[in-house]
Structures are given as structure tokens and as C-alpha cells.
N, C-alpha and C positions, 0 to 999 in steps of 0.2 A: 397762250397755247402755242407751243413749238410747232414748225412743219411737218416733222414727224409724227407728231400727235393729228394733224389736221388728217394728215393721208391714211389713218386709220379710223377715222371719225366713222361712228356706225358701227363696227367691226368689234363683236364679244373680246373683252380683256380678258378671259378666265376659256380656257381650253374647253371643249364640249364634253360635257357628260360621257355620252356615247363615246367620244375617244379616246377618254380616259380609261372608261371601262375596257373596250378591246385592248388599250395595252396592256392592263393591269390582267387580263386575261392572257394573252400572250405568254407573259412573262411567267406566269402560274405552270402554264401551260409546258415551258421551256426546263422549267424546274422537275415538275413530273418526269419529264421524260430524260435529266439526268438521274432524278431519284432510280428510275428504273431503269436503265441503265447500270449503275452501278447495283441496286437489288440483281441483275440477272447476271452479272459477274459473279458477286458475290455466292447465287446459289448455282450457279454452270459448277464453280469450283468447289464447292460443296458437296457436289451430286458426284461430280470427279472423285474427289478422294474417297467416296463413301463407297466407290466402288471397287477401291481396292486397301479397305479396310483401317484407313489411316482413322487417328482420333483427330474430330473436327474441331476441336475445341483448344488447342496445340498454340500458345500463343509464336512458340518458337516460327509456325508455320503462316499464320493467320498474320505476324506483324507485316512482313514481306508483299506479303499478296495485299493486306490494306494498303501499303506503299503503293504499292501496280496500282491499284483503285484509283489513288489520290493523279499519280500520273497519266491515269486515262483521261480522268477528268478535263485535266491542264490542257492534253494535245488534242480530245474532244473542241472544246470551246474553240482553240484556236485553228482546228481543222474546220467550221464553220457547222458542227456537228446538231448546234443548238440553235442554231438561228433559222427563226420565224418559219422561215420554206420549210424547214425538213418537219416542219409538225401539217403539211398538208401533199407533201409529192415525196413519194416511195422511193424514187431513184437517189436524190441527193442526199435522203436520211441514211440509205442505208451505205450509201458509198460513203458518206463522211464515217459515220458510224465505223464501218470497215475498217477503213484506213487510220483511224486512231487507235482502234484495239491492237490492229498490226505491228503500228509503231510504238507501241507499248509492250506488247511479248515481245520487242525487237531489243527494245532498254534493256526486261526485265532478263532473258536468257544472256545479254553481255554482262550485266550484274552476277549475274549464277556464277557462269565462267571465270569471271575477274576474281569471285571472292573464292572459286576454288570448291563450291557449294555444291554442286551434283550428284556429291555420293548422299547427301543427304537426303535427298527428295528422291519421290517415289516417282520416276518418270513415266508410268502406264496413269498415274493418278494427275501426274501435270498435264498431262497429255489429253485425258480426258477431261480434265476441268476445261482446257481451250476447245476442246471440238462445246461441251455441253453450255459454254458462256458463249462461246460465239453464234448456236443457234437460238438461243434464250434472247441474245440479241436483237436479232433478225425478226425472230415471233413477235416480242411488244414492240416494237419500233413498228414492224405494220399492223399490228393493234390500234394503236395511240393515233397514228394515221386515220386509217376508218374511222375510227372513232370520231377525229376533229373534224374529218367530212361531210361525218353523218350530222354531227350536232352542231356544226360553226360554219361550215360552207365559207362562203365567201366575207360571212359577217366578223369572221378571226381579223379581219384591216378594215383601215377607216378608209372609206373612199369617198372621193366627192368628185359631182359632173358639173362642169362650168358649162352654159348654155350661153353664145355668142350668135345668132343668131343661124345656130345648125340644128341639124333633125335633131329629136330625144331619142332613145333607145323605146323600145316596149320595155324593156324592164328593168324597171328601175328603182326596184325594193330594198329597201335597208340604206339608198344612198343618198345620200346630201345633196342636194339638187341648186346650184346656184345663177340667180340667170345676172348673165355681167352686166347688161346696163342698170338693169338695179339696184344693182351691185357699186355699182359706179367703176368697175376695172374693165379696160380697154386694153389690147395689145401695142401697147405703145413705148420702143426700146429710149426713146430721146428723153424718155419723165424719170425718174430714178424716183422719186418719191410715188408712182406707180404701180413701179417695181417692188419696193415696199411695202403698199399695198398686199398686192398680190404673196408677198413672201408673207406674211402677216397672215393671211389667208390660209395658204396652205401647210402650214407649219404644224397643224392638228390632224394632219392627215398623211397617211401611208401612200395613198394615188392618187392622181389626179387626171382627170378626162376631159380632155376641149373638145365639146361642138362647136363649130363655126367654119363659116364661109369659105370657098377655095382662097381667095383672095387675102386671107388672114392668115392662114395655117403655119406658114410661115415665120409670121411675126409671132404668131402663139410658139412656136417651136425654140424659137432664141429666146422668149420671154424662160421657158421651162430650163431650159438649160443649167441654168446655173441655180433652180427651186430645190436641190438638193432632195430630190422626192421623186419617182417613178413618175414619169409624167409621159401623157399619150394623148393623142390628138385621133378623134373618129375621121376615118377614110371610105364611106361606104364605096367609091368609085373604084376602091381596090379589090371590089366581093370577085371579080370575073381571073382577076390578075395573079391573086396566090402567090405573092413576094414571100421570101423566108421572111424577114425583120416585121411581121406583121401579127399582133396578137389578137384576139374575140374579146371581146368587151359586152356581156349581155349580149349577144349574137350580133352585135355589129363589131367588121372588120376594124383595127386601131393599128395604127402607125407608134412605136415604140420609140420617142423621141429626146427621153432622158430618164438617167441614172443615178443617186447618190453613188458615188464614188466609192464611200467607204463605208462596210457593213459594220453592223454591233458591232464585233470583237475589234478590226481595227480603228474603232471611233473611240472603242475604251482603252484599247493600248495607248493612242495617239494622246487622249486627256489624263492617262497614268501619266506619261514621259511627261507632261505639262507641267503637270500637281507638285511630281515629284524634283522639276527644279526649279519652278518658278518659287516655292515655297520657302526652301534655304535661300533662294540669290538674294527676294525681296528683306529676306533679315539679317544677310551679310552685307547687302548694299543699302542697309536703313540708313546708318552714318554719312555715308555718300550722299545719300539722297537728302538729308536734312541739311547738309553744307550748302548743297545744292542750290536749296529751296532759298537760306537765306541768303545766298547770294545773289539771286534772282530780284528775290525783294530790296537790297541795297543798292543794286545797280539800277533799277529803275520800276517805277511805278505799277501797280497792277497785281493783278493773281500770279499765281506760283506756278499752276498748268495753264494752258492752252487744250480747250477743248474744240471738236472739229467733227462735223456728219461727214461717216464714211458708209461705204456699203460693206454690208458682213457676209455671212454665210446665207443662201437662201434668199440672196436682194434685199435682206433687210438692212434696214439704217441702223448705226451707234454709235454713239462721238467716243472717240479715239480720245487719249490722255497723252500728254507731250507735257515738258517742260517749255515754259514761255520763252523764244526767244529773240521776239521782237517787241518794239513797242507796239504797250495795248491799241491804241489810237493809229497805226497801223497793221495793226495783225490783217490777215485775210483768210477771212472765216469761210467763203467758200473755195479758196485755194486757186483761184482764176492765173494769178501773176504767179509764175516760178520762182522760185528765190535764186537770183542771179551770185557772180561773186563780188565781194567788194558792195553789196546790198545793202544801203542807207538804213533800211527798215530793222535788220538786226542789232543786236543791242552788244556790250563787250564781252557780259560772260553768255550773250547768244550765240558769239560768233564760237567760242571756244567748246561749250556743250554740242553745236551741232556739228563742230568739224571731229571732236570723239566721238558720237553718237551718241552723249549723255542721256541727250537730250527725248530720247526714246524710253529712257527706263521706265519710266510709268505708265508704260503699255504692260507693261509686270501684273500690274493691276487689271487690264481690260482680260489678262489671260485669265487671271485668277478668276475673272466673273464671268470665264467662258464665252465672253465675246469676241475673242482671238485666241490663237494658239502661234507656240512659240518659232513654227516655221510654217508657212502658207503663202500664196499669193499678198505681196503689197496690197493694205486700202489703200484707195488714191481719193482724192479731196471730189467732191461732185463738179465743181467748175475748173478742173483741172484741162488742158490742152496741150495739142500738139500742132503747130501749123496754122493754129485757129481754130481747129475741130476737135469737140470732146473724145476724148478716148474713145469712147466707146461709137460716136463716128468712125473712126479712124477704124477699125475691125470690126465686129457685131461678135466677134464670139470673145470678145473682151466680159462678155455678160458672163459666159461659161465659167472664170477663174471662179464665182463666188459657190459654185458647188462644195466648195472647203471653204470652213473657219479663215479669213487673214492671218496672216503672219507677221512677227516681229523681222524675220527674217525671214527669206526665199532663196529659192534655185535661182533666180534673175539676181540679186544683190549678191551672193558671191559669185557669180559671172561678172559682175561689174556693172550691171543696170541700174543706176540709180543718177541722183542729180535730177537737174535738169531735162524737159523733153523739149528742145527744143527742136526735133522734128519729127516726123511721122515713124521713120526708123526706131526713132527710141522707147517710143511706146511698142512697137509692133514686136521688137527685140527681149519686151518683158512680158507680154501675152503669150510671145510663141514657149516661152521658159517655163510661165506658169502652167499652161497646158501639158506640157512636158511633167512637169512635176504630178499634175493631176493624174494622168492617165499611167502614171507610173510610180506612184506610192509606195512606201514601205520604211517600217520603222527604221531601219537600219538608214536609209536614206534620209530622215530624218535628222540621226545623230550626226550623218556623214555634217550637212548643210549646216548644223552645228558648231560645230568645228570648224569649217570653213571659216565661217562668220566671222572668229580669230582675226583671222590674216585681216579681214577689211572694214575692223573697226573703225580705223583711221585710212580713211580712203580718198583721192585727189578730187571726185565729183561730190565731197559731203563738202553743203559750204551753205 
């Protein structure tokens, strides 16, 4: 039994029933309310034209406006229009809501104009279709609301309350109740396979709540950080105080102490861009890769990859795929010793794949299985250092980078962070990039890092 496997020891393999269910409801849920969405487009403009006598049936008329439909749809989704929140709080339904229909008549009248189309259409009946879809809007969108209120309340997310040795709530119905020592999870940033733990835990779940001690809070708060999940810690010392950053939790005061980074839509954009070039590179660079392999195998003894536990998204563990490019009998499997220049331990076509980056391509594959994405924060090996103190000594919010998927490439590797740490600077110079990158996402920035990447395939610190 691998390490990995140990630190989960006890811990259901198979997601919970209950979590299943609420997302599978969710997601139902999110669909409804484009279906009707688009059902109240479609009858606003109906209602519009019927009232000044046009035939409804007019495919001349009806294709265009299906068009609008389909592009409401698009700038919906990616205006955050369907996501979870707006199926239980009226403000952000209906401002996203708003704001895509706008920028949708905003397309469809530069289309009119462009093709020259306006003596065609009836503008009292265009006109009224946007007043009678955009209140048709409005009504079911706080419909579907009340509605989810009445019937799902708080039970539409999975939540779970970690019990560390702090008060319980009174109420505590419908939630997963975990008490950590029995659990066997402790706040403890120096265990990575802990961390693990913990990320294993909460990966079935939407929230997550720590009771426990003033003297922990802290350490609970770095732990969550990079849990990729809503995560909050009970503060009742705060009832008197009334901080803004402070949310009710079952009527006790909570401290808001982390966020996944990226909602639905850019988590599916982010794993589109993935799909979409990791799929060709891996069957354009097949050839490559099988020259690769056997030359691997001819120059010296052993397997073809090099496998290695890194930490992923969520503080969980997954061995990373690499091309070998040292001897088996010295590899270093927990990554303790840097690979220096002129390094004994690399082998001849080791030296030449890692000084290209070759030697990376079969992280192609970890993308493919969703265990990495093609630009993120660096994994780094778990006995990795700087100065003699692990990374994550070296900063504590080095735990934050793993709020996102790793990457094959990052914002720190085309700044030129890579190589060797061999002092505190150098780690601290790839943390502070990675949070940069975190807290400032966007696909475009994505292709940008990209591209970058180019220029420093071949770079003076790969060795």
C-alpha cells in the first residue's frame, strides 16, 4: 500500500450518495432555469409581434431571433447567469440575467444595421417583444428562486462541519458532521500527506465549517486555503464585533477564509483550452515521443517515465509523469537533492531531454486525466528545499498555489523561475507569481503564458 493510499485509510472511495444527489440536482436545476429563460424570450417576442399583427409563424422572422436565443444563451453562461448562486439570491440572478439579454439586443440591432434589415421588421413589434421578454424574464427568474427556497433551502450544497475540538452549532440538520480526531485529521501544515487527507475529505463537498480552538484557527485557515472549496472557520468571539468579511453559519458568526478561485464556467473554459490542445499535441508529438522512449531504454537501464508524488489541486496527492532522466538506482523519488549542473546522477540523453524540456511531455497525459492543466502553478516534489527548509516552511501560503489544477507551465517559468532553489529567494520568487497568477486569472492570460512558454523552452537554468 503506497503512502497515499495510507493517508486515506478509513475515508469512503466512492463520493456520498447525498453529494451526488445535490449536484445532480443543481445541475437539473440550472438547466430549468435556462430552459425558461429562453421559453420567456421566445414567448415576450411572440406576445410582441402578436400585437401588432405580424404572422408568428414567419420562418423569415423566427430564424434571426432563434439566432438571438442561441447567443443569449452563450453570453448567459458566461456572464455567470447559471451558476448555483443565482438559483437561490435574487440579486445576482437577475443582474446577470439582465446584463446578458442587454448584450445580446446589443449583437442583435448591430446585425440589423450591418445587414441593412430594418425596413424589414416591424419596430413597434421588435420593440415590444424586448419590453414583454425582458419582464417575462424577471417574473420566472424570481419564481424559480422562491421556489428553490421554499423547497431546497440550504440542502441545494453539500456541507460539512469539521468538529476540532470547538462549540457545535444548535443546528445542524442536513449536515455531515465530522469530529477530527476521529477522523484522524489535525491542522498540521509540515504533513502533506495530511493535507491529503483533508483534500480527500473535502472534495465531496460545496462547504466546509471548522470548529475549533482560538489557538488552531489559524492553522485551520492555511490548511483551507488552497482546499479549493468555500471554506470557513466558526468565530463566535466575533457576535459583539460585526466585521464585514463575516458570514451566519446556522446562527453562529463564521469567518470567510477561502475561495475556489474559479467558478463553473471558467473551470470549463479552462479544461476546454486543455482538451482542446492537449489532444492534437499528444498525436502530433506521438513520433517524438516513442524515439524518446527508446532511447531512454538504450541509453540505460530502467523504465521509460519517472513517476514522483506531487501535491495537486485541493492538497491532494498524484505522481506526476516525466521521462527518466537519470539512473534508476539514483533517481530521487522524494525530490530532496536539486539537480545541480554537470550532475553525475543524469544519464546522456537525460541531459539532452531535460535541457529541451522533453523531458516534461508526458505530463500531456496527467493533463489528459485531469490531474494537471496545461498552465498553473508548478508541482514541486514533497522533500523539495530551499536553505534546508521545505517550501512550504519557507512561506505558509505556498499551501494557497494548490487552489488550481498544477501546471505544465506557469506565470513563474516564463518569468524565468525555474532550476534550482538554491535559496529562499527562489522559492519565494515562484510563490509570490503563482498567487499573482491565482488571483488574477483569465483565459486570455492563459494563451498569453502560452506562448511565452516558446521563448523558454530551451532555457540556461534547465539542466
Amino acid at each position: 500500500m503506497s503512502k497515499i493510499d495510507l493517508a486515506i485509510e478509513g475515508f469512503p472511495s466512492r463520493q456520498p450518495v447525498t453529494a451526488a444527489v445535490q449536484r445532480n440536482v443543481r445541475l437539473w436545476l440550472c438547466m430549468l432555469l435556462l430552459a425558461a429563460d429562453l421559453g420567456a424570450l421566445a414567448t415576450g417576442f411572440a406576445l410582441g409581434l402578436r400585437t401588432t399583427g405580424m404572422p408568428l409563424l414567419s420562418s423569415e422572422l423566427w430564424q434571426p431571433l432563434a439566432g438571438g436565443m442561441i447567443v443569449y444563451g452563450v453570453i448567459a453562461f458566461h456572464n455567470q447567469a447559471y451558476n448555483p448562486v443565482c438559483l437561490t439570491r435574487i440579486t445576482p440572478s437577475l443582474r446577470n440575467a439582465s446584463m446578458a439579454l442587454a448584450a445580446t439586443l446589443l449583437i442583435f440591432l448591430l446585425v440589423v444595421f450591418s445587414l441593412k434589415a430594418t425596413g424589414q421588421l416591424s419596430r413597434l413589434g421588435i420593440s415590444a417583444g424586448i419590453i414583454c421578454s425582458g419582464a417575462l424574464l424577471v417574473a420566472q427568474r424570481l419564481l424559480i428562486v422562491r421556489a428553490v427556497r421554499r423547497n431546497f433551502s440550504d440542502d441545494l450544497f453539500a456541507q460539512l462541519l469539521i468538529i476540532d475540538g470547538g462549540t457545535i452549532p444548535h443546528d445542524v440538520n442536513g449536515m455531515v458532521i465530522v469530529d477530527a480526531d476521529a477522523a484522524g485529521i489535525k491542522a498540521d501544515l509540515d504533513d502533506p500527506y495530511m493535507l491529503h487527507r483533508l483534500g480527500t475529505l473535502l472534495r465531496d463537498f460545496d462547504r466546509v465549517v471548522i470548529s475549533c480552538p482560538t489557538d488552531r484557527k489559524a492553522d485551520w485557515a492555511q490548511m483551507l486555503k488552497g482546499g479549493n472549496i468555500l471554506g470557513e472557520i466558526i468565530v463566535p468571539e466575533l457576535d459583539h464585533m460585526a466585521p464585514l468579511a463575516v458570514q451566519t453559519y446556522r446562527g453562529v458568526s463564521t469567518l470567510v477564509v477561502a475561495r475556489g478561485p474559479l467558478n463553473l464556467a471558467n473551470r470549463a473554459k479552462k479544461r476546454l483550452l486543455d482538451i482542446a490542445i492537449t489532444v492534437p499535441l499528444l498525436i502530433a508529438l506521438a513520433p517524438l515521443m516513442i524515439a524518446i522512449a527508446i532511447a531512454i531504454r538504450l541509453d540505460s537501464a530502467g523504465p521509460v517515465f519517472f513517476k514522483q508524488e506531487r501535491i495537486g489541486r485541493g492538497n491532494r496527492l498524484f505522481h506526476i509523469l516525466k521521462f527518466r532522466s537519470m539512473r534508476v538506482e539514483q533517481c530521487d523519488a522524494a525530490g530532496a537533492a536539486s539537480t545541480r549542473r554537470d550532475d553525475d546522477r543524469i544519464t546522456r540523453v537525460g541531459a539532452f531531454i531535460r535541457k529541451t524540456s522533453i523531458d516534461e511531455l508526458p505530463q500531456l497525459i496527467n493533463v489528459l486525466l485531469g490531474e494537471m492543466s496545461l498552465v498553473g502553478p508548478r508541482p514541486h516534489a514533497l522533500g523539495s528545499t530551499a536553505e534546508e527548509q521545505l517550501f512550504w516552511q519557507v512561506d505558509r501560503q505556498y499551501w494557497h498555489r494548490h487552489a488550481l489544477k498544477p501546471g505544465i507551465t506557469g506565470l513563474a517559468q516564463i518569468r524565468g523561475f525555474r532550476g534550482a532553489t538554491e535559496t529562499r529567494r527562489d522559492i519565494l520568487n515562484r510563490v509570490e507569481a503563482d498567487l499573482e497568477y491565482l488571483h488574477g486569472w483569465s483565459l486570455m492570460r492563459d494563451i498569453g503564458i502560452l506562448i511565452g512558454t516558446l521563448n523558454v523552452l530551451v532555457h540556461r537554468n534547465a539542466y
